[in-house]
N, C-alpha and C positions, 0 to 999 in steps of 0.2 A: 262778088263782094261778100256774098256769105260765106264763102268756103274760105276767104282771110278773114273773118269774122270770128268764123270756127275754128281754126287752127290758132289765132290770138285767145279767145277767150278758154281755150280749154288747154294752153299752155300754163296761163298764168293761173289757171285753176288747178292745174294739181301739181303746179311748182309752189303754190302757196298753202296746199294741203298737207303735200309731199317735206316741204322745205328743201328741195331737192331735182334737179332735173336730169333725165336716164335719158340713153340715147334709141331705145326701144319706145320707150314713151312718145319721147321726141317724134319716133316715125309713125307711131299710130295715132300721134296727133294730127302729121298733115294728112295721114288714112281718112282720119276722119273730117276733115277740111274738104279734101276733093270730092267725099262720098253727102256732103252735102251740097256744095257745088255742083255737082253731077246729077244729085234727084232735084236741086232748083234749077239747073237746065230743060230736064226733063219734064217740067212742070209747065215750065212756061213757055216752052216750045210748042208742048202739046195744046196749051189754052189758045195760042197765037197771041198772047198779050205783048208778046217780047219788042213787036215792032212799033207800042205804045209809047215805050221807053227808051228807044234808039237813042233820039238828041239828051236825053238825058243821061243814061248812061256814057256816051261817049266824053260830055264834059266832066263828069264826075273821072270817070278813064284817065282823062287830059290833067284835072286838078290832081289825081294820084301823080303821074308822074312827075309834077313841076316841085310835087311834096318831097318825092321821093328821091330829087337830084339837090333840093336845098336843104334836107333835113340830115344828105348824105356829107354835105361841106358845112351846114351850121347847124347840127343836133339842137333843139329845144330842152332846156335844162329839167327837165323831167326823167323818172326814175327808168323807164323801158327805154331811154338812149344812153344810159349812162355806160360809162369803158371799162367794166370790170376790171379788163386785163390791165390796164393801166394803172389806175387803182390800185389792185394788187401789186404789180410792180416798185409803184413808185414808196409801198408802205414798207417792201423790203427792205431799202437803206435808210 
């Protein structure tokens, strides 16, 4: 959950610095998502707390995906689902 935490908040942080999004960017964005993902893996495999968390993380798992199949067929009118490309398209004619 941190490592798409990471990679959401530090897109829209230097797309909003930037005014602008770079496809190099773009990848050491998700660099930097997995590379914290990976040291909070690390972290809490080490402590043993991870098995604290089991049933909760798994429903939280579950609620990601039921989000991520209705958000894919009925997007929430807010600005990070919006269709650029269509958008653009449709301003064309």
């Amino acid at each position: 959950l941190l490592g798409m935490l990471g990679i959401v908040v530090s897109f829209y942080t230097y797309t909003g610095i930037i005014g602008d999004n770079f496809v190099v960017a773009d990848i050491l964005t998700y660099v930097f998502g997995a590379v914290v993902m990976a040291i909070t893996t690390i972290k809490v495999t080490q402590s043993g707390k991870g098995e604290n968390y089991k049933n909760l993380l798994t429903v939280v798992l579950i609620v990601m995906g039921v989000l991520f199949a209705v958000w894919t067929y009925n997007p929430p009118s807010i600005g990070i689902f919006e269709d650029y490309a269509s958008v653009f398209f449709l301003d064309m004619f």
